[in-house]
VEXLUM-421899 format. One line per 3 residues: number of its first residue (from 1); their letters; for each residue x, y, z of C-alpha. Coordinates in steps of 0.02 Angstrom, whole numbers, always signed. Example, Ala and Ser with C-alpha at 12.3 -4.5 7.8 and 13.67 -1.06 7.14 Angstrom:
BEGIN
1> as> +615,-225,+390  +684,-53,+357 $
***
This chain:
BEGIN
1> xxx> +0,+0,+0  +65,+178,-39  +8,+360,-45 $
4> xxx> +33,+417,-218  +45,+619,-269  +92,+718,-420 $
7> xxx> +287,+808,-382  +283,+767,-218  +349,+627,-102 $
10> xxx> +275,+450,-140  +292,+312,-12  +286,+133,-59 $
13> xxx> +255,+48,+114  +284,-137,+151  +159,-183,+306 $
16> xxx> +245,-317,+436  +111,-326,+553  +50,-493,+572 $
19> xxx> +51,-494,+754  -99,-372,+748  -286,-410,+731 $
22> xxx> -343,-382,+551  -441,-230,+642  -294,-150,+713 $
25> xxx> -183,-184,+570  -327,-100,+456  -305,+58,+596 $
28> xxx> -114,+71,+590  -92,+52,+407  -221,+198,+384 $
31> xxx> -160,+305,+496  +9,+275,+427  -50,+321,+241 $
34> xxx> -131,+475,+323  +44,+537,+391  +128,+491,+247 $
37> xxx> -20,+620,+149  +40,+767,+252  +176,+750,+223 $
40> xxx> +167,+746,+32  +65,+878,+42  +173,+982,+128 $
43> xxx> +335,+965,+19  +364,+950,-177  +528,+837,-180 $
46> xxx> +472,+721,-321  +555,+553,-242  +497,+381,-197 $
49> xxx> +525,+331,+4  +519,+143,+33  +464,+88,+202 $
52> xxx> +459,-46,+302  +313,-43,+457  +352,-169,+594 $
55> xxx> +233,-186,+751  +360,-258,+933  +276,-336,+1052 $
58> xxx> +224,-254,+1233  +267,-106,+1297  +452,-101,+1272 $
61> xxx> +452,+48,+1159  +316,+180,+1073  +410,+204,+914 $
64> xxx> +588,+188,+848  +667,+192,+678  +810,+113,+593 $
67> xxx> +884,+206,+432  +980,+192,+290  +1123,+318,+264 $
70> xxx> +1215,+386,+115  +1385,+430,+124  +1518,+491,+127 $
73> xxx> +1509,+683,+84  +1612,+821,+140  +1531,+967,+205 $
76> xxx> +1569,+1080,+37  +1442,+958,-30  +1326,+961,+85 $
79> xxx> +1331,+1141,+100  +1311,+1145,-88  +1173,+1027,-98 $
82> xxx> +1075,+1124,+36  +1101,+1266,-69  +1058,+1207,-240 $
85> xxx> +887,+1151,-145  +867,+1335,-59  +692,+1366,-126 $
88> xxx> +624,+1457,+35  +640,+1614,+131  +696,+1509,+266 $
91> xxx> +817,+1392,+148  +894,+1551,+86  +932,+1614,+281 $
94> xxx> +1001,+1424,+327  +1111,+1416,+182  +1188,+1597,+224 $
97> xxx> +1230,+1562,+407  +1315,+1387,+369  +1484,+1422,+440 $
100> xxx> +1603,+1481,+305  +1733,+1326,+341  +1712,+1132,+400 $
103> xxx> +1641,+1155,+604  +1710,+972,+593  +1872,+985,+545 $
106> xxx> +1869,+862,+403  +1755,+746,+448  +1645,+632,+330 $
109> xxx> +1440,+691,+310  +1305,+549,+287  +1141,+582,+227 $
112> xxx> +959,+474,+252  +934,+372,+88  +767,+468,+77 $
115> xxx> +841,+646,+119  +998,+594,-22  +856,+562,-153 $
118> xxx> +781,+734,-81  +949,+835,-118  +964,+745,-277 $
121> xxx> +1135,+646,-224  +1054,+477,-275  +914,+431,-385 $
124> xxx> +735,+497,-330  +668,+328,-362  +812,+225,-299 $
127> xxx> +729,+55,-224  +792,-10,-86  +746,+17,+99 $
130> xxx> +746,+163,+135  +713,+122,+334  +591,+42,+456 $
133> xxx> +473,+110,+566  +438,-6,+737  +283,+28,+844 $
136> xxx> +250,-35,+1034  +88,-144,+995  +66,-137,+1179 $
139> xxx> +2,+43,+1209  -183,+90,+1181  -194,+214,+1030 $
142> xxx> -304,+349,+947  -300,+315,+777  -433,+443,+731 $
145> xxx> -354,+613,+641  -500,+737,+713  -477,+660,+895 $
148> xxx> -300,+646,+942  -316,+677,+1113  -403,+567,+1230 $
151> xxx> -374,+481,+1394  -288,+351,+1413  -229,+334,+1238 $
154> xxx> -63,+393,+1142  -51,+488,+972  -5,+361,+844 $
157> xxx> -16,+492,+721  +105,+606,+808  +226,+458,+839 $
160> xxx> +217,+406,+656  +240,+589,+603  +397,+577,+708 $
163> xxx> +464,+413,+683  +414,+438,+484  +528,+609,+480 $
166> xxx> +666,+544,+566  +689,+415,+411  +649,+563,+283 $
169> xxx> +823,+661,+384  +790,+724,+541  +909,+628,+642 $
172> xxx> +1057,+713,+708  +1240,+611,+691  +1335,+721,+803 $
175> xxx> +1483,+638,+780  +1440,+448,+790  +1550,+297,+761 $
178> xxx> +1486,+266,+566  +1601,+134,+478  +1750,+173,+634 $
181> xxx> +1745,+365,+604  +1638,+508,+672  +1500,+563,+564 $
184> xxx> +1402,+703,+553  +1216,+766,+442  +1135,+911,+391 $
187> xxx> +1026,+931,+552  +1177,+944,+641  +1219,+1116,+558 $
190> xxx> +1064,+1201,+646  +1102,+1180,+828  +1149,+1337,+924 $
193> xxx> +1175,+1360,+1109  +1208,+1548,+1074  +1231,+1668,+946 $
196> xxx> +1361,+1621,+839  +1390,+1443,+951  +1344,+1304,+842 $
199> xxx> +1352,+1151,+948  +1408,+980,+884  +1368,+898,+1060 $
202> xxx> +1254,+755,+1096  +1246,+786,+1270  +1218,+972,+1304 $
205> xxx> +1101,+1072,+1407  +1019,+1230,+1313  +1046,+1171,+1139 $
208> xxx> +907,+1230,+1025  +860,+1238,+823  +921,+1399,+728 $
211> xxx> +941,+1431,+549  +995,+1617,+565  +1175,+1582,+648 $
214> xxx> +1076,+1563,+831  +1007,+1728,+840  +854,+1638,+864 $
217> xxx> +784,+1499,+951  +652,+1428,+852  +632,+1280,+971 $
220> xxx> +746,+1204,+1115  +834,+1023,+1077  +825,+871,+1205 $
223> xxx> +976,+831,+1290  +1028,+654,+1238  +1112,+628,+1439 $
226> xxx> +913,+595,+1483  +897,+429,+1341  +817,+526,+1216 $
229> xxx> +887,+582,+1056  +977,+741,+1020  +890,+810,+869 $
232> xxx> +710,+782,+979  +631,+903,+1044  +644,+943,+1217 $
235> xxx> +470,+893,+1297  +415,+1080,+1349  +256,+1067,+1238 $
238> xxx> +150,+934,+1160  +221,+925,+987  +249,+756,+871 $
241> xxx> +444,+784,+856  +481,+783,+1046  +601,+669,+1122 $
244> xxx> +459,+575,+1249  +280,+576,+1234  +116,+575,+1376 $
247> xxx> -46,+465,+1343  -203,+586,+1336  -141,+715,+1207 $
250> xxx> -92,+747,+1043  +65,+781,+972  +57,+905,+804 $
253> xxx> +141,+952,+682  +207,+1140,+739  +279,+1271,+621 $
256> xxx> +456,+1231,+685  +444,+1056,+629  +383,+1108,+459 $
259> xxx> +532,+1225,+452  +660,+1088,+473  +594,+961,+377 $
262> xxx> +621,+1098,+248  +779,+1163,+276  +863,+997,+283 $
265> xxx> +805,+969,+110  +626,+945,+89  +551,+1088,-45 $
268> xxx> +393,+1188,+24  +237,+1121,-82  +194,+1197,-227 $
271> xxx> +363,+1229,-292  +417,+1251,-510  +484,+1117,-568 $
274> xxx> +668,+1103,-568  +816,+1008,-609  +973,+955,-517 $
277> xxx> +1106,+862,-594  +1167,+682,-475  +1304,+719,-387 $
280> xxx> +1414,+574,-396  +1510,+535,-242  +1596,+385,-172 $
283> xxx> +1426,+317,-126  +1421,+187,+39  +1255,+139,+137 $
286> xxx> +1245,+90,+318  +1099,+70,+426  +1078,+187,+570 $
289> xxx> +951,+147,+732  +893,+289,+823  +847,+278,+1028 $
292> xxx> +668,+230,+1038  +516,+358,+1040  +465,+352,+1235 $
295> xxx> +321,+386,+1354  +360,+476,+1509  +426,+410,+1632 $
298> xx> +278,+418,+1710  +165,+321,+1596 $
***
């Protein structure tokens, strides 16, 4: 089952969720499609994202991804990529604060597969894996789009929107082990703990998400010392890309998350038509797991 649009994202899904009731598999796969429409319907990059939709057993975690990686770049590429895809306001103001030389002294840039078909550095309909999404069939959800918020029950649309993104690029590298070197990703050019301080730190308190050199603080990062992931949010207000997660609410989209999703790559919807030559590189894949999506501790 997929979600199919004109110049925008298409997903091609592949459903491993035989441990469900037909029922709840019928409610998870359509609430997964649903995600997967917003988010075509928010951006314009004419690719294909494969996916793989697993369902764990109990309560042992809400959501977690694993993800293919492209690499390696340096970061003159991925600074040029970024701007060759600058298409936005916002876009134009990331790709003008980037620091003027490497912040990692030489170190090797990965991509997601799905954010490397974004930027145009492999094939927009390149078909393997592009990651898997795993949900905790143990938790009671709301499945329902116009009633995300009710007792008892966690947002499975707001964990797919965030375990969904994280595949499409918004995972932050920050320097870990990839193939026995540090490696680093586009997200991880947009963390400030001051003006002018961009932070390559997975553990540090008062990080937050900047595209204007950290002038301002469009929305505070988790600290990863608490088991949640750096590029998260930190959990100040409900919101799908946060690091943990209550029962009881819903977790939406906000404007911030919309703005990173497109300044890592993903073109504002409707956007001309335009072309971008394949950057060839020295192309290697590896598979990346992120720490899992989590209630709070004290669900």
């Amino acid at each position: 089952m997929g979600f199919a649009a004109d110049a925008s994202p298409v997903f091609q899904n592949t459903f491993n969720l035989g441990i469900l009731s037909s029922g709840q598999q019928t409610q998870w796969e359509n609430a997964i499609v649903y995600v997967e429409g917003v988010y075509s319907g928010l951006y314009s990059n004419n690719i294909t994202i494969n996916l793989t939709f697993d369902a764990s057993p109990g309560n042992g975690i809400l959501g977690q991804s694993s993800t293919n990686l492209v690499g390696t770049l340096t970061y003159a590429q991925i600074k040029s990529d970024l701007a060759a895809h600058a298409t936005s306001p916002d876009d134009e103001t990331a790709v003008a604060n980037l620091p003027a030389a490497d912040p990692t002294g030489g170190a090797a840039f990965w991509l997601t597969a799905a954010q490397a078909k974004a930027l145009g550095v492999i094939s927009a309909t390149y078909p393997g894996n592009d990651g898997t999404v795993t949900f905790g069939a143990g938790y009671n959800y709301t499945f329902d789009p116009n009633n995300r918020a009710v007792a008892g029950d966690f947002d499975f649309i707001g964990v797919a929107e965030h375990e969904i993104s994280e595949v499409m690029g918004r995972i932050g590298l920050l320097g870990t082990n990839l193939n026995g070197n540090p490696g680093y990703g586009a997200l991880d050019l947009f963390g400030y703990t001051g003006a002018g301080s961009l932070t390559l730190a997975q553990q540090v308190s008062g990080a937050y998400f900047s595209i204007d050199g950290g002038y301002t603080n469009l929305m505070s990062y988790n600290d990863a010392s608490d088991g949640g992931d750096a590029k998260d949010w930190l959990s100040l207000t409900n919101d799908s890309f946060n690091a943990f997660s209550s029962s009881g609410v819903a977790n939406l989209l906000s404007s911030a998350d919309i703005r990173e999703m497109n300044v890592i790559g993903y073109d504002y919807a409707p956007e001309p038509g335009s072309f971008f030559p394949l950057l060839v590189i020295g192309a290697g894949f590896v598979a990346l797991r992120r720490r899992a999506f989590k209630p709070q501790e004290s669900i």
